[in-house]
PDB file of N, CA, C and O in Angstrom:
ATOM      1  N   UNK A   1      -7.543  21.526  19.275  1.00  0.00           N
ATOM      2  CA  UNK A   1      -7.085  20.364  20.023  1.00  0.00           C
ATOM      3  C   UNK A   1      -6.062  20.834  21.055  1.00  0.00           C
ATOM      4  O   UNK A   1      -5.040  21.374  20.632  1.00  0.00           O
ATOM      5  N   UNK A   2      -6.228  20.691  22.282  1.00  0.00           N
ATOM      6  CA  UNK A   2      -5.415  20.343  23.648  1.00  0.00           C
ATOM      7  C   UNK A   2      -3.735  19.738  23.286  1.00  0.00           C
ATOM      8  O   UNK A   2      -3.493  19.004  22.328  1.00  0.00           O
ATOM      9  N   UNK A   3      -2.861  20.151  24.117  1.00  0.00           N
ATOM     10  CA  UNK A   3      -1.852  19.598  24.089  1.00  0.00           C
ATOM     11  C   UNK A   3      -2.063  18.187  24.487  1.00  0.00           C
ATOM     12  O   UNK A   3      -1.516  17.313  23.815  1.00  0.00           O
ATOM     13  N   UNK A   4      -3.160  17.710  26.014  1.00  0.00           N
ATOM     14  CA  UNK A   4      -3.162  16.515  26.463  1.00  0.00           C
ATOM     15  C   UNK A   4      -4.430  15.926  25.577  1.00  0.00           C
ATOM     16  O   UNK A   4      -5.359  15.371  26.164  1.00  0.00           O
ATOM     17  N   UNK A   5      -4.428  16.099  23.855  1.00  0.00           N
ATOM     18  CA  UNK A   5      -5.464  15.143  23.772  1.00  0.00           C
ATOM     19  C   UNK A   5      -4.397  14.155  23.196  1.00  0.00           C
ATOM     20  O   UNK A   5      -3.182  14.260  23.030  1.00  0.00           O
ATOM     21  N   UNK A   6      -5.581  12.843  22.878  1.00  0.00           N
ATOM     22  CA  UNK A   6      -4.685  11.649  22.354  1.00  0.00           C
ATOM     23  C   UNK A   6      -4.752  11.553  20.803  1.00  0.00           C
ATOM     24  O   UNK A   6      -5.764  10.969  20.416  1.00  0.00           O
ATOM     25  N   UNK A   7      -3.842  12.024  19.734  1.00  0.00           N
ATOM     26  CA  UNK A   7      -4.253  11.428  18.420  1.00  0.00           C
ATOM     27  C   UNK A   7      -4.004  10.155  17.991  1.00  0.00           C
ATOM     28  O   UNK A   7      -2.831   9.806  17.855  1.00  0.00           O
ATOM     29  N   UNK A   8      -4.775   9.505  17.786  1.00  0.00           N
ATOM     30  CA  UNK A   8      -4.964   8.506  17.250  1.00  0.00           C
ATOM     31  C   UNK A   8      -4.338   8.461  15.810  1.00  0.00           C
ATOM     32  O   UNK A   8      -4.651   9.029  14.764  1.00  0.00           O
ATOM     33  N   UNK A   9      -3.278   7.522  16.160  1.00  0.00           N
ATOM     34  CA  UNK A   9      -2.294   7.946  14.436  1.00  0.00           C
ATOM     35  C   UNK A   9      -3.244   6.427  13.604  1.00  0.00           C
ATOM     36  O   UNK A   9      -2.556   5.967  12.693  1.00  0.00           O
ATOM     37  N   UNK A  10      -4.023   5.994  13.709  1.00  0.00           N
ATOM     38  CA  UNK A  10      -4.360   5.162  12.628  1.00  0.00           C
ATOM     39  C   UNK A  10      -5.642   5.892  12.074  1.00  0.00           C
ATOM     40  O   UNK A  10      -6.394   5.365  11.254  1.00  0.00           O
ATOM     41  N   UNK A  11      -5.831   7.214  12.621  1.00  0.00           N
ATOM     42  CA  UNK A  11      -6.582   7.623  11.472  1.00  0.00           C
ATOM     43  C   UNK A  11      -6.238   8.884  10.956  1.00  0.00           C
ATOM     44  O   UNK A  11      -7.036   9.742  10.576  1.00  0.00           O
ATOM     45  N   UNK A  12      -4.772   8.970  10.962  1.00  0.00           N
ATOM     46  CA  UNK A  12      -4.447   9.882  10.013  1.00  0.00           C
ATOM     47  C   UNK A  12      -3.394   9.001   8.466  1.00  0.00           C
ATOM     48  O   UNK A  12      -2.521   8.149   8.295  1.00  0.00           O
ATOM     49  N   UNK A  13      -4.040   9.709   7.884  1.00  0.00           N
ATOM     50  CA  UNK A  13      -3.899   9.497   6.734  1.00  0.00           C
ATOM     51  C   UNK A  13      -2.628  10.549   5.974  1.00  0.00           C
ATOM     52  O   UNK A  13      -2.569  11.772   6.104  1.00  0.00           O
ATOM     53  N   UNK A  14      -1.735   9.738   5.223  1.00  0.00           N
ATOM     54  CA  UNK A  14      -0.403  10.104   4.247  1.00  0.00           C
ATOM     55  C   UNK A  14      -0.222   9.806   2.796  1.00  0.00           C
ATOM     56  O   UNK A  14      -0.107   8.616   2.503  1.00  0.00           O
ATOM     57  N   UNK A  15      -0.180  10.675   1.862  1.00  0.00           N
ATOM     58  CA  UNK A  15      -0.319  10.292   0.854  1.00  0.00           C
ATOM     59  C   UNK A  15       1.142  11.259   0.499  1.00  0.00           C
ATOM     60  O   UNK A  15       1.720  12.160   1.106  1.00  0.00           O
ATOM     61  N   UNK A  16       1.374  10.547  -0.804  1.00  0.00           N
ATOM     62  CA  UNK A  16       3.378  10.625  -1.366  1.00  0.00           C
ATOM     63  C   UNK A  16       3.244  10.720  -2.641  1.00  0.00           C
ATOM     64  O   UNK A  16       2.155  10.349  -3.077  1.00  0.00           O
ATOM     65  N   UNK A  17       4.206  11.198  -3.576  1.00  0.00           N
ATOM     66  CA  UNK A  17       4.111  10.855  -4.803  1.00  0.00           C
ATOM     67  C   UNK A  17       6.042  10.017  -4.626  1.00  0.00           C
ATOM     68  O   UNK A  17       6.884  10.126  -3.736  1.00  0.00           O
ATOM     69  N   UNK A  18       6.034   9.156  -6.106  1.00  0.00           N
ATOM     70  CA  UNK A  18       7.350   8.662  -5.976  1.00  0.00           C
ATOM     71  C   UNK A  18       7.210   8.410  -7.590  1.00  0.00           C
ATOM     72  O   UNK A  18       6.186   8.632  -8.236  1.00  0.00           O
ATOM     73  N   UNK A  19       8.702   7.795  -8.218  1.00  0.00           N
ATOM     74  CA  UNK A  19       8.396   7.614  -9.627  1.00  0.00           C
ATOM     75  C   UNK A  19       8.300   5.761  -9.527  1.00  0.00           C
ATOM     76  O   UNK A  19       8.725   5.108  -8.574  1.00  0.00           O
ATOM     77  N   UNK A  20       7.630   5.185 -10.773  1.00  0.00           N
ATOM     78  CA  UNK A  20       8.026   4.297 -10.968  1.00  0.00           C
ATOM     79  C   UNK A  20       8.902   3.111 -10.448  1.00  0.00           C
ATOM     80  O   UNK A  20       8.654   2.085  -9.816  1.00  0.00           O
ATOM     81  N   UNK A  21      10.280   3.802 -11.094  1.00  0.00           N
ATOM     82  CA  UNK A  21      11.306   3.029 -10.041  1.00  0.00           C
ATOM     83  C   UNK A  21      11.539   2.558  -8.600  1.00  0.00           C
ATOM     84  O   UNK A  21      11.814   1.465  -8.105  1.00  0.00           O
ATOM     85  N   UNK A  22      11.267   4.121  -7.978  1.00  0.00           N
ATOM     86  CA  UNK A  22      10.917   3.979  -6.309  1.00  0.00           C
ATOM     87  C   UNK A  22      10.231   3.144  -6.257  1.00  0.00           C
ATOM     88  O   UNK A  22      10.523   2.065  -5.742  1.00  0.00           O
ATOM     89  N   UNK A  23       8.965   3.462  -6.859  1.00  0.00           N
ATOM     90  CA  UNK A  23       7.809   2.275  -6.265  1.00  0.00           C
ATOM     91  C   UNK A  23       8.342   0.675  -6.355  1.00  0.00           C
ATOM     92  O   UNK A  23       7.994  -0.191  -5.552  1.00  0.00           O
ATOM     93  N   UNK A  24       9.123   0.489  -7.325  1.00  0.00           N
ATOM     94  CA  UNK A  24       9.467  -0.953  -7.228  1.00  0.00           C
ATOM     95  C   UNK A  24      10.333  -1.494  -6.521  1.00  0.00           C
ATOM     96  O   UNK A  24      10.396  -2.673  -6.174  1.00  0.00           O
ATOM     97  N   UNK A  25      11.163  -0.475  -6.242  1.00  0.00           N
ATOM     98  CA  UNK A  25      11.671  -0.613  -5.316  1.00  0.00           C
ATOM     99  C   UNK A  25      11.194  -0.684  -3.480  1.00  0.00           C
ATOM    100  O   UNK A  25      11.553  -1.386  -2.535  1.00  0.00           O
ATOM    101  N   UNK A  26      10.433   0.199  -3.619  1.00  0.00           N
ATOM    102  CA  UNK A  26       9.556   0.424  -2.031  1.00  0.00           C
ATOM    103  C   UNK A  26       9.049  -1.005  -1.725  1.00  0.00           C
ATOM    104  O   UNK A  26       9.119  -1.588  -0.643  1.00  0.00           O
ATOM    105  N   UNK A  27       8.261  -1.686  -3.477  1.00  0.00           N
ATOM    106  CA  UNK A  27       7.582  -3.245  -2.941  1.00  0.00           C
ATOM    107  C   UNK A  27       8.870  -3.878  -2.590  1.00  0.00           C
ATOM    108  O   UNK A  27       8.997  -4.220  -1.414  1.00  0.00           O
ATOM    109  N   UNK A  28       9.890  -4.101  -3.444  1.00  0.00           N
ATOM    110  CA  UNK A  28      10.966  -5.007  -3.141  1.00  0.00           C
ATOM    111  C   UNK A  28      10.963  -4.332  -1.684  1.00  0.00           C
ATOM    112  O   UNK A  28       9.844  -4.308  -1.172  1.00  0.00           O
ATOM    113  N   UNK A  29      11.679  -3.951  -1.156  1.00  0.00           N
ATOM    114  CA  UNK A  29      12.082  -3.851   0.407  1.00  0.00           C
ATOM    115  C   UNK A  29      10.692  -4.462   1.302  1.00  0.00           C
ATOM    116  O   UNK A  29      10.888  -5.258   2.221  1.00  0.00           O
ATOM    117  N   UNK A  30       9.385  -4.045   0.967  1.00  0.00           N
ATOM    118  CA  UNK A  30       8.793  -4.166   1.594  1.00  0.00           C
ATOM    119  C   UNK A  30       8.456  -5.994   1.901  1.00  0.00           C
ATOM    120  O   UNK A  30       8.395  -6.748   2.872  1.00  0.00           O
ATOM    121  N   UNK A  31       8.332  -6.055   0.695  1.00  0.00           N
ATOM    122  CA  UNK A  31       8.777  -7.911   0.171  1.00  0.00           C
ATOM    123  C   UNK A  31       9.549  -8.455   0.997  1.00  0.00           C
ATOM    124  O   UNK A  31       8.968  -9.269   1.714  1.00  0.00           O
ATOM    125  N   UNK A  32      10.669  -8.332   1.196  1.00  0.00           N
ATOM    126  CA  UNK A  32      11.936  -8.999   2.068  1.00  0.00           C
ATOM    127  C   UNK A  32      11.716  -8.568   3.414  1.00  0.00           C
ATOM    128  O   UNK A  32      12.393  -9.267   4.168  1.00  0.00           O
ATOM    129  N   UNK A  33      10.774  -7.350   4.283  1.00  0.00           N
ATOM    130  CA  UNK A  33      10.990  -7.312   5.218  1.00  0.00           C
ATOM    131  C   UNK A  33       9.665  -8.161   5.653  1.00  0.00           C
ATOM    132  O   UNK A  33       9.501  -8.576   6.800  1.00  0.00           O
ATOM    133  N   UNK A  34       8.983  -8.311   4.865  1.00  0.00           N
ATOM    134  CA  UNK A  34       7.747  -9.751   5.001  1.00  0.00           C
ATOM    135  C   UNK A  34       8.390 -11.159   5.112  1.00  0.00           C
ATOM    136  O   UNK A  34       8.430 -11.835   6.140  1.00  0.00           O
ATOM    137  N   UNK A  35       8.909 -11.514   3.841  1.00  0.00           N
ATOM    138  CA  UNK A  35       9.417 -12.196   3.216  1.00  0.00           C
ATOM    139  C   UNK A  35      10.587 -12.904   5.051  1.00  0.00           C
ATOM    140  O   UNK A  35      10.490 -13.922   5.735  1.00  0.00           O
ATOM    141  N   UNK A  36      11.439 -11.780   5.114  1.00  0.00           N
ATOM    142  CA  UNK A  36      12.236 -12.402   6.349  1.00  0.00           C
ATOM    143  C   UNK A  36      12.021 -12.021   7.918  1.00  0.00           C
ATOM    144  O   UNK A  36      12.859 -11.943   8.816  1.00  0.00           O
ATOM    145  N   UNK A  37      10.266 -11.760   7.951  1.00  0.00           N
ATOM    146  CA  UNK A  37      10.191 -11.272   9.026  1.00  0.00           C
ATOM    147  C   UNK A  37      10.436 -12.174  10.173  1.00  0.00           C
ATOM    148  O   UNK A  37      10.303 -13.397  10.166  1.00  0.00           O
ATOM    149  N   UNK A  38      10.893 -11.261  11.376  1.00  0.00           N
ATOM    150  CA  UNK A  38      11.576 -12.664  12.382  1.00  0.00           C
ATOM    151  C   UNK A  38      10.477 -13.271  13.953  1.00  0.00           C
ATOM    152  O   UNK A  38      10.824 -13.691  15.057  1.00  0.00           O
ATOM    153  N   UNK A  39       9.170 -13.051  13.360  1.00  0.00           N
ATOM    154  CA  UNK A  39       8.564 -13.093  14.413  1.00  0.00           C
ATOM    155  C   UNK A  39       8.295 -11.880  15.460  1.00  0.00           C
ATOM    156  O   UNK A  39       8.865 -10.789  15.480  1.00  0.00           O
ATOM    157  N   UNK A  40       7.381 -12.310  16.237  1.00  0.00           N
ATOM    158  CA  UNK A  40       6.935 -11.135  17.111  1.00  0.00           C
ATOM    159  C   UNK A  40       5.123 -11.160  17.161  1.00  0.00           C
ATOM    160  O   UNK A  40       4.320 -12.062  17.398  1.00  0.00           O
ATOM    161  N   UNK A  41       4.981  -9.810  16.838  1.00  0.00           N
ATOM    162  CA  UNK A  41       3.483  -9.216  16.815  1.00  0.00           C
ATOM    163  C   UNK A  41       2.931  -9.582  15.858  1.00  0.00           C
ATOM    164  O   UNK A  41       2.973  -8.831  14.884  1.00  0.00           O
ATOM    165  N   UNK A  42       2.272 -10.733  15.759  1.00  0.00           N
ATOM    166  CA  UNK A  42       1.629 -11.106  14.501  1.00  0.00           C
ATOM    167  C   UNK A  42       0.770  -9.818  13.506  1.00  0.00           C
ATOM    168  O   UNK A  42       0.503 -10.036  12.324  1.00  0.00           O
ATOM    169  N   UNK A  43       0.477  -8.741  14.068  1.00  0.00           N
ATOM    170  CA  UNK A  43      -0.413  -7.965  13.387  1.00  0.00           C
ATOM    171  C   UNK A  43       0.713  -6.706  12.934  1.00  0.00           C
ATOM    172  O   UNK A  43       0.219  -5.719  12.389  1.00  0.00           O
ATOM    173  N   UNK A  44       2.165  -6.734  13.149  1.00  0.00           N
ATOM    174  CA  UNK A  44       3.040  -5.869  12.342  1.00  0.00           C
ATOM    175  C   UNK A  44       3.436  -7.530  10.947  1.00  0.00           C
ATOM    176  O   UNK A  44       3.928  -7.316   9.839  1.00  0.00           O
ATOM    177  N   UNK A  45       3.191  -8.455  11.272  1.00  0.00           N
ATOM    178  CA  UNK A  45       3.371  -9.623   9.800  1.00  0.00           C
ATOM    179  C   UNK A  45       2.358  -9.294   9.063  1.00  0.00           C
ATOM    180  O   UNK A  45       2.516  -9.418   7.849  1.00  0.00           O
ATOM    181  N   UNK A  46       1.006  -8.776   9.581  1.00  0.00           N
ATOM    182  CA  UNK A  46      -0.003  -8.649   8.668  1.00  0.00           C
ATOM    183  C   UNK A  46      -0.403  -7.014   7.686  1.00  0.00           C
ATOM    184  O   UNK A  46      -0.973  -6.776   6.621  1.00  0.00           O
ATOM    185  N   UNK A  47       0.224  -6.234   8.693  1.00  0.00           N
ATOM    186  CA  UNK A  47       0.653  -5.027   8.054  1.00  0.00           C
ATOM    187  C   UNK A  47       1.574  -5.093   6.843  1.00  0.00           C
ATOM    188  O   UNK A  47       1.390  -4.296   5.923  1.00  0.00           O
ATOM    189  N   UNK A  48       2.511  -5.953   6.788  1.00  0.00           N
ATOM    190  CA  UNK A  48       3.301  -5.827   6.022  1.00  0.00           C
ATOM    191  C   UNK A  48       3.250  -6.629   4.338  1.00  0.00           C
ATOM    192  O   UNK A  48       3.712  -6.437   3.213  1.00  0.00           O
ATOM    193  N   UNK A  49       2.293  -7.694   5.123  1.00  0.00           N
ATOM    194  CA  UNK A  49       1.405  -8.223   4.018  1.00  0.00           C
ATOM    195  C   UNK A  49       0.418  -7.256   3.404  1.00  0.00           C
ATOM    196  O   UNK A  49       0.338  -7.125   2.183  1.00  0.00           O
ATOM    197  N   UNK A  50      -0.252  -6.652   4.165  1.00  0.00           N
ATOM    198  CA  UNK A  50      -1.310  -5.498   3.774  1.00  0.00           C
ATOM    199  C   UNK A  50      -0.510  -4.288   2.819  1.00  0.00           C
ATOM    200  O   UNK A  50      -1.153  -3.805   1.887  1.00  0.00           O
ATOM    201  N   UNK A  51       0.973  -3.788   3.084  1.00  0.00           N
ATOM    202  CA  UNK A  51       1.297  -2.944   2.340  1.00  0.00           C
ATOM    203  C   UNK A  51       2.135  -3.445   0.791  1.00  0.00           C
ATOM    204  O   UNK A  51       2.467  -2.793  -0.199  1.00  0.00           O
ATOM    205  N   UNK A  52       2.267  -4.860   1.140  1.00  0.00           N
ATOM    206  CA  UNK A  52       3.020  -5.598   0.477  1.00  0.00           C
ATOM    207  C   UNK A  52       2.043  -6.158  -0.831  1.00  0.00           C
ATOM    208  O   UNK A  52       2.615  -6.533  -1.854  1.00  0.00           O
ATOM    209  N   UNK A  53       0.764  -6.187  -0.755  1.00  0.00           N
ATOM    210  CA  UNK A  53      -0.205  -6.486  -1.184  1.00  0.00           C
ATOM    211  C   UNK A  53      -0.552  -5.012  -2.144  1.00  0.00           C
ATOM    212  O   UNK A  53      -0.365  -4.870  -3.352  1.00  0.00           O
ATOM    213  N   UNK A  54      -1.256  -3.746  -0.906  1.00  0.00           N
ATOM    214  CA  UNK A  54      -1.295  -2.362  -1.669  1.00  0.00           C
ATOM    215  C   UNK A  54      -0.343  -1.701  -3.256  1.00  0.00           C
ATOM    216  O   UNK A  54      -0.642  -1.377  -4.406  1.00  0.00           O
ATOM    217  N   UNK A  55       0.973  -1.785  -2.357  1.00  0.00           N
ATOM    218  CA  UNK A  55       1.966  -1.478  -2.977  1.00  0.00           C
ATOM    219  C   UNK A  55       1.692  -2.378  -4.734  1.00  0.00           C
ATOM    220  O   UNK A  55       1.340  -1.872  -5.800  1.00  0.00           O
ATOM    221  N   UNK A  56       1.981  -3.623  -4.449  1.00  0.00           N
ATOM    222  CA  UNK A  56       1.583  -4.266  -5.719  1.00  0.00           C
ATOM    223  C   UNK A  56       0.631  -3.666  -6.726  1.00  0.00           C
ATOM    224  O   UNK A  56       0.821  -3.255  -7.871  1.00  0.00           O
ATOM    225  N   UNK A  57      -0.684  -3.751  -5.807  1.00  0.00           N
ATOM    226  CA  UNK A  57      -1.842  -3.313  -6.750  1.00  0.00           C
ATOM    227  C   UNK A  57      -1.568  -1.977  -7.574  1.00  0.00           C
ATOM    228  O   UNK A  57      -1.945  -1.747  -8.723  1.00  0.00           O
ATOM    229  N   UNK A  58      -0.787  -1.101  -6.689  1.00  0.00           N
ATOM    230  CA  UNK A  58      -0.639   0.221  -7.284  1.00  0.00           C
ATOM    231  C   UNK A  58       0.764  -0.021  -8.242  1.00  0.00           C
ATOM    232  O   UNK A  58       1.142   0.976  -8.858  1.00  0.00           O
ATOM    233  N   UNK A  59       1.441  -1.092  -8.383  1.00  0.00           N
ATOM    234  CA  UNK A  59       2.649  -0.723  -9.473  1.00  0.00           C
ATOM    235  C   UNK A  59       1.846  -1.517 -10.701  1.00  0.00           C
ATOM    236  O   UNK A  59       2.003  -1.118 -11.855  1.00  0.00           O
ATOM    237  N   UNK A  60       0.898  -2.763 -10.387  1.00  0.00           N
ATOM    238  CA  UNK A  60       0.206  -2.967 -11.800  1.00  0.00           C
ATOM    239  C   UNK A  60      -1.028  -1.680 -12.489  1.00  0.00           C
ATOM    240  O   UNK A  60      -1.516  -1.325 -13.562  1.00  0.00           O
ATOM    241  N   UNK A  61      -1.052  -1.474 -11.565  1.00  0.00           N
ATOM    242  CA  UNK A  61      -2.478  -0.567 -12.241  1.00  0.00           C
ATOM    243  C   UNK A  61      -1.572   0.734 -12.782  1.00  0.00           C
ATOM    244  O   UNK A  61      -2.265   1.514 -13.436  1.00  0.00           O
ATOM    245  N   UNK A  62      -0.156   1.137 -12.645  1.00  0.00           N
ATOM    246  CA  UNK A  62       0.351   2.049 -12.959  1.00  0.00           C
ATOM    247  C   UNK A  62       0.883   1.756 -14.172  1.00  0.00           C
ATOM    248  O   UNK A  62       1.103   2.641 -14.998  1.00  0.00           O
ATOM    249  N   UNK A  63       1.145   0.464 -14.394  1.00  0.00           N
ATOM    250  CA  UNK A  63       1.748  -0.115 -15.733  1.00  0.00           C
ATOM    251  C   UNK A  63       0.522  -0.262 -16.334  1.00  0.00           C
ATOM    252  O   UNK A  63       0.452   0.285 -17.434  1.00  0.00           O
ATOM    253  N   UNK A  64      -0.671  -0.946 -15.879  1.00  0.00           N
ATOM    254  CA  UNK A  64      -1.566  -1.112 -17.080  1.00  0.00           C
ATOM    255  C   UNK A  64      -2.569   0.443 -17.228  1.00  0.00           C
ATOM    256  O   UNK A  64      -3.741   0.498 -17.601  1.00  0.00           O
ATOM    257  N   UNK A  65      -1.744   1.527 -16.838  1.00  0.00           N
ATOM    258  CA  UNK A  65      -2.356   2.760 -17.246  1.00  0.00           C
ATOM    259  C   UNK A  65      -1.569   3.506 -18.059  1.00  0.00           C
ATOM    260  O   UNK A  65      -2.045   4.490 -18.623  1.00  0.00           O
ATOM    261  N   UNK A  66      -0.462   3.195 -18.201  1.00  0.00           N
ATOM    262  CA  UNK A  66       0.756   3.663 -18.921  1.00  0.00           C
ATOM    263  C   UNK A  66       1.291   2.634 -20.078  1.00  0.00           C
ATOM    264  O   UNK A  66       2.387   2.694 -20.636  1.00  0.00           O
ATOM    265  N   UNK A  67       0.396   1.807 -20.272  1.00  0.00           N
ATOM    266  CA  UNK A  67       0.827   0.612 -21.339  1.00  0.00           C
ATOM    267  C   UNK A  67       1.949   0.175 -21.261  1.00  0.00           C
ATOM    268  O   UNK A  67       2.806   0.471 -22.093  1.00  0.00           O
ATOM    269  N   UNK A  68       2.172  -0.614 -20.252  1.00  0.00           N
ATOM    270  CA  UNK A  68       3.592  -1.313 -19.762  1.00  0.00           C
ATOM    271  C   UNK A  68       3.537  -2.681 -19.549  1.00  0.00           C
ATOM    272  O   UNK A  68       4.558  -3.325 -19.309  1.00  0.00           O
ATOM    273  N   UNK A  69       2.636  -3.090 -19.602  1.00  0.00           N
ATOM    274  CA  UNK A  69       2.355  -4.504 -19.940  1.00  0.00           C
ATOM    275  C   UNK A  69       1.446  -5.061 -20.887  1.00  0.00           C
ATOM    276  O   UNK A  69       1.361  -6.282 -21.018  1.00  0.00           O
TER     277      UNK A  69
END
């Protein structure tokens, strides 16, 4: 790849590890910055629903793989 090409950052992909805690924490923040978002770009409100949503799925499926609920 060229210095002048264009990457396209929505198709690169990031993956993290974090513990538990973080993660509940990561939804909480992510929660409130939904939760009190102040308007604007409707499609950064829907992102945040989208990670706000993700995030969730991955702290239940981490508890119901670890027998935590």
């Amino acid at each position: 790849m060229s210095e002048f090409e264009h990457i396209d950052e929505e198709t690169i992909e990031v993956t993290f590890s974090c513990s538990l805690p973080t993660l509940r924490k990561l939804l909480e923040c992510v929660n409130t910055c939904h939760k009190n978002w102040p308007g604007g770009d409707p499609e950064e409100q829907e992102q945040l629903f989208a990670m706000k949503t993700a995030l969730f799925v991955l702290l239940y499926n981490t508890l119901i793989k670890n027998d935590l609920v």
